[in-house]
C-alpha positions in Angstrom: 0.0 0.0 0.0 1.3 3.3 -1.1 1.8 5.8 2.4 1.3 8.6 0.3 -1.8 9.8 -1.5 -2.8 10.0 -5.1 -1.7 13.8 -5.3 1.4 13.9 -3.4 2.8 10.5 -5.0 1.4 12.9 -8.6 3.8 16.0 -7.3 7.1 13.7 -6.2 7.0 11.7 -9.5 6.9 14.8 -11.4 9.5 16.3 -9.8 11.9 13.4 -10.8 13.9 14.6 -13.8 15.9 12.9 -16.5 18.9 14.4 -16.4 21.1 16.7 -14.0 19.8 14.3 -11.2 21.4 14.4 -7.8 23.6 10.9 -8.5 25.0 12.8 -11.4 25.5 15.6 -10.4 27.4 14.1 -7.2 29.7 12.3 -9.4 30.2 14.7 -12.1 31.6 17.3 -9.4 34.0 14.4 -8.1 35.2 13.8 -11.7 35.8 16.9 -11.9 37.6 17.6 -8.8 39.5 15.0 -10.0 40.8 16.5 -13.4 38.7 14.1 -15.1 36.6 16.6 -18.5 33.7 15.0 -19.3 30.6 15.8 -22.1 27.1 15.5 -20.2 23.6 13.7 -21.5 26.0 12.9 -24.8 22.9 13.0 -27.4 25.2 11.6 -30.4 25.4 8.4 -28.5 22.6 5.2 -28.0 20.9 6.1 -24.6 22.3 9.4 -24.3 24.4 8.6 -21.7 24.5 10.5 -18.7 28.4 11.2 -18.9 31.1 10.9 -21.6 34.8 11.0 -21.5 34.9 11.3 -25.1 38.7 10.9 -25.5 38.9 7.3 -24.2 35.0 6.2 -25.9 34.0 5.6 -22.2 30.3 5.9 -21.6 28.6 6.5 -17.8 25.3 6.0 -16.8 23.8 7.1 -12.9 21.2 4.4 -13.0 18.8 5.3 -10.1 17.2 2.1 -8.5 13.8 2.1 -8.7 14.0 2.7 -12.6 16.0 1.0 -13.8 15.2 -2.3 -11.5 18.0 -2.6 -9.0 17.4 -6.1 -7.3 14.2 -6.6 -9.3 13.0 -9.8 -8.5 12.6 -8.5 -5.1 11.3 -5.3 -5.8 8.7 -6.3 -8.4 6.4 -8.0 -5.7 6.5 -5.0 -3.6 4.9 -3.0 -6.0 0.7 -2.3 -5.5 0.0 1.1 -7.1 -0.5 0.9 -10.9 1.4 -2.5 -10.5 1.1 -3.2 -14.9 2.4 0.3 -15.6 5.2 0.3 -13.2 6.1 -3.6 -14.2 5.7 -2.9 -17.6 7.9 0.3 -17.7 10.7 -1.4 -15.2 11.4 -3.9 -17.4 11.3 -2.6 -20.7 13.7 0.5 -19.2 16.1 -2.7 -18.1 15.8 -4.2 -22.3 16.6 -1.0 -23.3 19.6 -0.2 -21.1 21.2 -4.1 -22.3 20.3 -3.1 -25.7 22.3 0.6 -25.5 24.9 -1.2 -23.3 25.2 -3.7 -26.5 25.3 -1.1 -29.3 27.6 1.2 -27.4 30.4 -1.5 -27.1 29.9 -2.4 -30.7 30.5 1.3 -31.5 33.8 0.7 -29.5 33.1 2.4 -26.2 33.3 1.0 -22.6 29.8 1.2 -20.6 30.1 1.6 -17.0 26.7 2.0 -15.0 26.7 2.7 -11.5 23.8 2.4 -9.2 22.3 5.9 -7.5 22.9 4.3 -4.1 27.1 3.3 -4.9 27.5 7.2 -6.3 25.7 8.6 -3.0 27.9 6.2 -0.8 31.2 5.4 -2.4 31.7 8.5 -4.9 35.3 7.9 -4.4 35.3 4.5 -5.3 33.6 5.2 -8.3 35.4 8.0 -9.5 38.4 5.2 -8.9 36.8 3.1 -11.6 36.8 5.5 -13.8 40.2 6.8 -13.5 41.6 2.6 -13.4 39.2 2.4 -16.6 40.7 5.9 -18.2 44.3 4.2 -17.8 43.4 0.5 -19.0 42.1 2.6 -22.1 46.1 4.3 -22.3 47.4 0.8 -22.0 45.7 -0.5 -24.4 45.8 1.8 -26.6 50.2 1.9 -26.3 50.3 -1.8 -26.9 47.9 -1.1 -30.0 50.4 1.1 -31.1 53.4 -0.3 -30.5 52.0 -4.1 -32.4 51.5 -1.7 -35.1 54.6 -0.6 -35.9 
């Protein structure tokens, strides 16, 4: 049963917005503390990701939980307000975040989501990810270069 009623639940869902959210904007501040330049809400890209380090093709995504199904199988039976819709919507928003994860490493670039809760409570240890990420991408990118020649 939903503690809230029909109009409050109405004015916090409409408040929720789809991008400059408070995960990303958490880490984005971090990255950039760190020296880490970034693109935001990259339109060019499948799923628009929510950052972009366009230099190494590296793709982030701020995934909060309840939309995007964090621990779903749990999660799914709690849900009793407008249970088809917000089944329905759950999982077709976790299809389509495989599918963009799938095209976007075709394309080349390395997808790394994190989950609202890790960004709130670990920022450092995700901006650490991305930094480790940033220099496998150098490595790799040397040895490329060097088999080449």
């Amino acid at each position: 049963m939903d503690t809230l009623s029909k109009e409050q639940r109405h004015k916090n869902m409409s408040h929720i917005h789809s991008k400059d959210t408070k995960i990303e904007i958490i880490l984005r501040k971090a990255l950039w503390k760190a020296g880490i330049h970034y693109r935001k809400n990259y339109s060019r890209l499948p799923g628009k990701p929510d950052i972009v380090i366009t230099k190494y093709k590296i793709a982030i995504f701020c995934d909060s939980e309840f939309f995007h199904g964090f621990q779903w199988q749990q999660k799914e039976k709690r849900i009793t307000t407008n249970r088809q819709y917000w089944i329905n919507k759950i999982e077709r928003n976790i299809q389509r975040d495989r599918e963009n994860n799938l095209k976007l490493q075709n394309m080349g670039w390395i997808v790394i989501r994190f989950w609202g809760h890790e960004i709130k409570k670990d920022t450092k240890s995700c901006v650490e990810t991305i930094q480790n990420t940033i220099l496998e991408s150098i490595i790799d990118a040397n040895i490329s270069y060097k088999n080449e020649r």
